[in-house]
C-alpha positions as semicolon CSV with decimal commas, in nm:
position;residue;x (nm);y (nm);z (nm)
1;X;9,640;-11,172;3,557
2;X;9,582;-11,580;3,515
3;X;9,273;-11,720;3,681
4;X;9,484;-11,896;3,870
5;X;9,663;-11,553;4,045
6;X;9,275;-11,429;4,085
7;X;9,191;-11,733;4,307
8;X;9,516;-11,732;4,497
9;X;9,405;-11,371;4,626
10;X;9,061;-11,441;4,677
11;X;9,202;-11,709;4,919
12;X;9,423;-11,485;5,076
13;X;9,282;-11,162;5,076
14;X;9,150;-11,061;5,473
15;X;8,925;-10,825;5,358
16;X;8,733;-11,134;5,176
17;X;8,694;-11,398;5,430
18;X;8,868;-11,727;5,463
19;X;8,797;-11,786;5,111
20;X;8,623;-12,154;5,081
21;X;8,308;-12,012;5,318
22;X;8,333;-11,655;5,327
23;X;8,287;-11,599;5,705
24;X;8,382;-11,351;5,853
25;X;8,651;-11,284;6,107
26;X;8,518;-11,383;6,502
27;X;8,567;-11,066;6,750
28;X;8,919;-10,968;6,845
29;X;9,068;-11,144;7,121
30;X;9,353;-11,056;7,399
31;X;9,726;-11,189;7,307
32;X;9,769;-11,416;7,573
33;X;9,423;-11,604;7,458
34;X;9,238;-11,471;7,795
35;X;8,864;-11,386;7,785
36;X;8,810;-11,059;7,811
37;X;8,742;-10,897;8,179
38;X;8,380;-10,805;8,246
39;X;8,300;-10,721;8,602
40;X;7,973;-10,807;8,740
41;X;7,706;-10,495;8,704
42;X;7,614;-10,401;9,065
43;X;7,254;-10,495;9,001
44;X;7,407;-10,841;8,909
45;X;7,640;-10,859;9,254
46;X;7,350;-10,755;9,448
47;X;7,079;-10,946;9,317
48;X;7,308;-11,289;9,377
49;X;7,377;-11,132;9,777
50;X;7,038;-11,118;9,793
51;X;7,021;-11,506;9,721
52;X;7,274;-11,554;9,907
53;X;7,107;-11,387;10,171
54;X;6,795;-11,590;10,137
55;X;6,947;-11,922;10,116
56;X;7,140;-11,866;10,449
57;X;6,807;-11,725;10,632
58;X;6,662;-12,019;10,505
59;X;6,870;-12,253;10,636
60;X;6,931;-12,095;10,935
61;X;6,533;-12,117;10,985
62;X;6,538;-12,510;10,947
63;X;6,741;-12,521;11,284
64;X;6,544;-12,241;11,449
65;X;6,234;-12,452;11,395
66;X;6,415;-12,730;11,523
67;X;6,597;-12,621;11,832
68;X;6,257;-12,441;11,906
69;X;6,041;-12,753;11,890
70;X;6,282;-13,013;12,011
71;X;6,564;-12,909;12,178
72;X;6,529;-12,563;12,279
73;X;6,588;-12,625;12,647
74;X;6,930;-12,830;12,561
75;X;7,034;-12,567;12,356
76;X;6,981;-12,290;12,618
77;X;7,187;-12,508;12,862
78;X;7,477;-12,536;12,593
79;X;7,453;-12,161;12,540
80;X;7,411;-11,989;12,849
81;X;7,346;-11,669;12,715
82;X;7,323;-11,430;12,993
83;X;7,175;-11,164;12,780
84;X;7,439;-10,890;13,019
85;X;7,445;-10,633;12,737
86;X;7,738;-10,487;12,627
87;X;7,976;-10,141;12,688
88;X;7,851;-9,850;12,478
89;X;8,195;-9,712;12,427
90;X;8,432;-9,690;12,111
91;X;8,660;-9,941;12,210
92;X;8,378;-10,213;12,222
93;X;8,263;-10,142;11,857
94;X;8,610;-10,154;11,738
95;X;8,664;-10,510;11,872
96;X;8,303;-10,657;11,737
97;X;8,452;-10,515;11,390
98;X;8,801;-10,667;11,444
99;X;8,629;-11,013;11,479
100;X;8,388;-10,965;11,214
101;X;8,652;-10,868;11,008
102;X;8,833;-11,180;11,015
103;X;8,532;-11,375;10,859
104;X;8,554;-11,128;10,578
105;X;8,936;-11,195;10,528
106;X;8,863;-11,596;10,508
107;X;8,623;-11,517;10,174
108;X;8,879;-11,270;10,047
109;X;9,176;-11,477;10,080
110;X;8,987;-11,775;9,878
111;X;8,897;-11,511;9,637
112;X;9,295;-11,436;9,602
113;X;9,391;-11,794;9,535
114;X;9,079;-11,809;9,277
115;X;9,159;-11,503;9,099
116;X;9,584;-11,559;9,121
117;X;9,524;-11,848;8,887
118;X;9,352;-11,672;8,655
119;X;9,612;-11,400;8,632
120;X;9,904;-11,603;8,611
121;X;10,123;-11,614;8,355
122;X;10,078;-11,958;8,262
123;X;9,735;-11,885;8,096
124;X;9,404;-11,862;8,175
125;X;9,323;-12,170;8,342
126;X;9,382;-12,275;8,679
127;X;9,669;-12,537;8,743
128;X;9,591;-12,847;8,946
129;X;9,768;-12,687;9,309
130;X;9,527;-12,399;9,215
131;X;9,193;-12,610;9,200
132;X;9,317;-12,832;9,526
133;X;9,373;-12,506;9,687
134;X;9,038;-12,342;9,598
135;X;8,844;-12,682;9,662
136;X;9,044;-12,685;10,022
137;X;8,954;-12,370;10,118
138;X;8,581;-12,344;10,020
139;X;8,536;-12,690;10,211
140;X;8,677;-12,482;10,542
141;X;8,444;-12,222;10,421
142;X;8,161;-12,402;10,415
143;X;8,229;-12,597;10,728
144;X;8,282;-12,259;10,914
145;X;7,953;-12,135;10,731
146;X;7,736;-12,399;10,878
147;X;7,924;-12,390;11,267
148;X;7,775;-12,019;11,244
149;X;7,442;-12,124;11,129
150;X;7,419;-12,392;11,391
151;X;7,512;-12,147;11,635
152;X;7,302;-11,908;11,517
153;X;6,959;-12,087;11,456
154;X;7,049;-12,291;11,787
155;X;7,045;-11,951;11,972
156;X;6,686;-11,848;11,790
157;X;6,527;-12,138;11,851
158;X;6,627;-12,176;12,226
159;X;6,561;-11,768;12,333
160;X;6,278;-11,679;12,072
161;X;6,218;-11,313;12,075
162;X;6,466;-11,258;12,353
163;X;6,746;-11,318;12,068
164;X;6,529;-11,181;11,803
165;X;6,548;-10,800;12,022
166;X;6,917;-10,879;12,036
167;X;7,029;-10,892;11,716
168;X;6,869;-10,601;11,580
169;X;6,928;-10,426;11,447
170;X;7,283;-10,494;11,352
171;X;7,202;-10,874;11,229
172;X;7,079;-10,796;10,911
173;X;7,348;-10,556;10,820
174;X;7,645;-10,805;10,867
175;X;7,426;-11,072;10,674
176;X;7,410;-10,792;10,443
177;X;7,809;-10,774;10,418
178;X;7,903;-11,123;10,404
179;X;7,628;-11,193;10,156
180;X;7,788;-10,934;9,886
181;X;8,169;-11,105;9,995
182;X;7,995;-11,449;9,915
183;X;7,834;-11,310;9,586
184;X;8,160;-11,179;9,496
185;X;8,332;-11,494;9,543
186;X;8,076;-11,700;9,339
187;X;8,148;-11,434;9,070
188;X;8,523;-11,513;9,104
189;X;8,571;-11,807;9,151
190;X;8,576;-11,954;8,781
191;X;8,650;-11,605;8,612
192;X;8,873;-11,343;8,606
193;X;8,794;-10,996;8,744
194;X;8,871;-10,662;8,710
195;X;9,065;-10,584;9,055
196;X;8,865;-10,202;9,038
197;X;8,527;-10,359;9,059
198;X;8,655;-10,668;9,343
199;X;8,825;-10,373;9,534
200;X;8,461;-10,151;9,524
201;X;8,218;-10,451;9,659
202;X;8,508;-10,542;9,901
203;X;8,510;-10,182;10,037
204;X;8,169;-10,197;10,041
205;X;8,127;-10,495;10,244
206;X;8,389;-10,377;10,490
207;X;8,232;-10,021;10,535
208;X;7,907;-10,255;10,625
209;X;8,065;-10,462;10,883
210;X;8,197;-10,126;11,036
211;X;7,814;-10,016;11,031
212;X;7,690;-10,322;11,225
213;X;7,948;-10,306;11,481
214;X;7,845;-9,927;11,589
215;X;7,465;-10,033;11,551
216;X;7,556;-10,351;11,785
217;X;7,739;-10,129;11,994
218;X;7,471;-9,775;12,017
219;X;7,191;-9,958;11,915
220;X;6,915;-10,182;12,116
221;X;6,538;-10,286;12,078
């Protein structure tokens, strides 16, 4: 064999690199030129609920500490809680988780659009309706978000511990639930996921909500 047939397989051969550097092959990749799907570890999905978690009790105290020390008798005239108490019965626990539910849909329907783009056909990143979509909806997200926070700090700050004994001790257990939806949607929300480990912190956060509502319903301090 001619030099010349040595270096033609040298340049060919796979087993010896790309020839002129020698490097070798990167890691095997999917077909369609996708990343390949790594779900969140559930240390990973909780520890970003847990920030989640914090940043909304933060900001929620911000307006507690301002209702409280300027407005606190406004905001009891605007609320008008009248602090009644609620039916200890079945049906009452099913409605509280009906409407809690509902919030929970909102963050898994962006979380839909977010993750249909990234299963698409097309490839693996989003089109533009895709982004306007996702941008849309985590704008009314937001916006609904900080009504609730309003609300809810507005409602601290003007009862104190009257409203502090009334939402325990559900409160902490639907922040709990919306915080791991959030997470999950932060995970999402650029990246694909594996629809197993979406559908286990989904069920997860719904079995929570379904918690809170019997504790809101059974359970006073």
């Amino acid at each position: 064999m001619t030099s010349h047939g040595l270096q033609v397989r040298s340049a060919t051969d796979p087993g010896t690199g790309d020839g002129a550097s020698g490097a070798r092959p990167g890691p095997a990749r999917p077909a369609d030129g996708r990343s390949l799907l790594v779900s969140p570890s559930i240390a990973e999905t909780v520890r970003l609920a847990g920030c989640v978690a914090a940043t909304l009790t933060i900001a929620c105290g911000v307006i507690v500490l301002v209702v409280h020390l300027w407005f606190a008798a406004a905001a009891r005239r605007w609320l008008a809680f009248p602090f009644a108490g609620i039916p200890a019965r079945p049906s009452t626990a099913a409605i509280i988780f009906s409407h809690n539910l509902r919030a929970l849909a909102a963050v898994c329907g962006l979380l839909l659009i977010a993750q249909s783009a990234y299963r698409s056909a097309a490839g693996a990143e989003p089109g533009h309706t895709h982004k306007m979509l996702r941008v849309l909806g985590e704008a009314l997200l937001a916006g609904a978000v900080a009504a609730n926070l309003v609300v809810i700090g507005a409602s601290f700050g003007a009862y104190g511990t009257r409203m502090l004994r009334a939402a325990l001790p559900h409160g902490p257990v639907e922040l709990a639930a919306y915080s791991l939806a959030l997470s999950l949607y932060l995970h999402g929300r650029r990246r694909r996921l594996p629809a197993r480990g979406m559908f286990a912190v989904l069920a997860l956060s719904v079995c929570t909500l379904a918690l809170a509502a019997v504790l809101e319903t059974y359970v006073n301090v």
